[in-house]
C-alpha positions as CSV (number, residue, x, y, z in Angstrom):
1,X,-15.8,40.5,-11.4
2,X,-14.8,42.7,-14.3
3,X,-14.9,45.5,-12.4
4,X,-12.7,44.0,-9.9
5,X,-10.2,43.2,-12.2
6,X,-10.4,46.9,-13.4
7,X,-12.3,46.3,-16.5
8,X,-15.4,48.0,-17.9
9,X,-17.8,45.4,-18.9
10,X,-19.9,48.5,-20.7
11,X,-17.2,50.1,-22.6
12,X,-18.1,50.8,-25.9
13,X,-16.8,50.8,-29.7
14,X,-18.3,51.9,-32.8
15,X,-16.5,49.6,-34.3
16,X,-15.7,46.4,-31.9
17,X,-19.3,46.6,-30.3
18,X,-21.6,45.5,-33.5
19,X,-18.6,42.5,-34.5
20,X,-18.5,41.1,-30.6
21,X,-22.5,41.0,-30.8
22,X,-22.5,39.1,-34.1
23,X,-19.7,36.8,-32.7
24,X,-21.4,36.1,-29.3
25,X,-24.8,35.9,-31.3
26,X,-23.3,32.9,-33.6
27,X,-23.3,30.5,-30.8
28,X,-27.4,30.6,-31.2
29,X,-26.5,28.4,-34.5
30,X,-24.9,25.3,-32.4
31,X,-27.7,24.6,-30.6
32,X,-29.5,22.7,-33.3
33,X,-26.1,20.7,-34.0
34,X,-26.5,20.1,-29.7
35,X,-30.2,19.2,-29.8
36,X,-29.7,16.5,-33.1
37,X,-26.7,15.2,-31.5
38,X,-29.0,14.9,-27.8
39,X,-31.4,12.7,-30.2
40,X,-28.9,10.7,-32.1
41,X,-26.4,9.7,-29.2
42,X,-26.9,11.8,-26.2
43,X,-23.6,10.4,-24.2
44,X,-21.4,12.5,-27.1
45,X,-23.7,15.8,-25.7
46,X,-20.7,17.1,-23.5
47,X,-18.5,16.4,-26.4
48,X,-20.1,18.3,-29.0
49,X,-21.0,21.1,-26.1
50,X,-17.2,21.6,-25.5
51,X,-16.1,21.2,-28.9
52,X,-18.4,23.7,-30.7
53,X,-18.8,26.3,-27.3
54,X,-14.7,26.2,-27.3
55,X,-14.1,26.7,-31.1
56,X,-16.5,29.9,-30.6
57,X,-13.0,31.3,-29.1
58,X,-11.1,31.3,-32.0
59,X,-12.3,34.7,-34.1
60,X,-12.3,36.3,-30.5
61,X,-8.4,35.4,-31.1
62,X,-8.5,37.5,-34.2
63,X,-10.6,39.9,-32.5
64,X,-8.4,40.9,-29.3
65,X,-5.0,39.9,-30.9
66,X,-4.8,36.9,-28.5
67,X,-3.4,34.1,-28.9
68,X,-4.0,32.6,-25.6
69,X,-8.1,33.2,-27.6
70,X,-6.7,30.7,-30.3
71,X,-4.7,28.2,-28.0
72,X,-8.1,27.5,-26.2
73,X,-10.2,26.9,-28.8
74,X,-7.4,24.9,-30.9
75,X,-6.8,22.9,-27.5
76,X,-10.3,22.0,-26.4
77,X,-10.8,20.6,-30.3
78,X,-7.6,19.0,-31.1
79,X,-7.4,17.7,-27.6
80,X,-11.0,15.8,-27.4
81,X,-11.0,14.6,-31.1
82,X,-7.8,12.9,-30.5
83,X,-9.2,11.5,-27.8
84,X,-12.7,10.4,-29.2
85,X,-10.6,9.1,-32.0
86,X,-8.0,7.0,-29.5
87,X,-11.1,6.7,-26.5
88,X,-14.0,5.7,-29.2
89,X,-16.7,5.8,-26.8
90,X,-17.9,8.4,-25.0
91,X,-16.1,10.1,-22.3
92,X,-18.5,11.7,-20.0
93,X,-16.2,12.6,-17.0
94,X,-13.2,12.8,-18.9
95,X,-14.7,15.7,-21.5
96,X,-15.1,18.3,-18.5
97,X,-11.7,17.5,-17.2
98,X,-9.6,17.9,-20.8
99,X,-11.9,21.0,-21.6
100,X,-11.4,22.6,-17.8
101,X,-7.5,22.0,-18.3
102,X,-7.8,23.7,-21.7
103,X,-9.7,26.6,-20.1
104,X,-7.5,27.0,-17.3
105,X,-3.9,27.3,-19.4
106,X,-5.6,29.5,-21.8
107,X,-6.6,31.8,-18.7
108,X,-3.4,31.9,-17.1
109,X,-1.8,32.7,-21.1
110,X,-4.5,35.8,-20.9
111,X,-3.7,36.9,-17.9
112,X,0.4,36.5,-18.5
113,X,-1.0,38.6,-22.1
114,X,-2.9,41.2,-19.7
115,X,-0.1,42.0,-17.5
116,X,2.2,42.6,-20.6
117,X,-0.4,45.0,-21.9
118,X,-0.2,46.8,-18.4
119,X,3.3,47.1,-18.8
């Protein structure tokens, strides 16, 4: 797909290479948050999946000068905690809806970003 879209998934930086690892390789520390909150109250699972997987966006906002990086993972947070706080149970079809919408204005904001680059 990245290729399609005239990327280069390999492309490499000295600089940019070693930070995108360490970012990508932080996600390895929400798992145990996921697994204690899958023993506590596993109907808030999704919740806590799509709360900590989306805030894993927002140095990537820092690190490509996007702000359509920072809208998703402000979005997908603000968005389901004000609901969880309005909803107070758990919202098991709900969570995959609020967090695709998120995901799917922030794409269209990257793309709307890309094409500016382009240009």
């Amino acid at each position: 797909m990245t290729r399609a879209a005239g990327g280069d998934l390999f492309t490499k930086s000295a600089g940019l290479t070693p930070l995108g690892l360490m970012l990508a390789a932080l996600q390895i520390f929400f798992w145990p948050i996921i697994v204690l909150v899958y023993a506590l109250s596993p109907e808030w699972t999704p919740w806590a999946m799509a709360i900590l997987f989306g805030s894993h966006f927002l140095p990537y906002g820092w690190l490509h000068r996007s702000r359509a990086y920072v809208f998703l993972s402000v979005s997908v947070a603000i968005s389901l905690s004000a609901l969880a706080v309005v909803i107070r149970t758990p919202m098991p079809s709900t969570v995959p809806l609020v967090t695709a919408a998120c995901y799917a204005a922030a794409i269209a904001w990257m793309w709307v970003e890309n094409r500016s680059l382009d240009s």
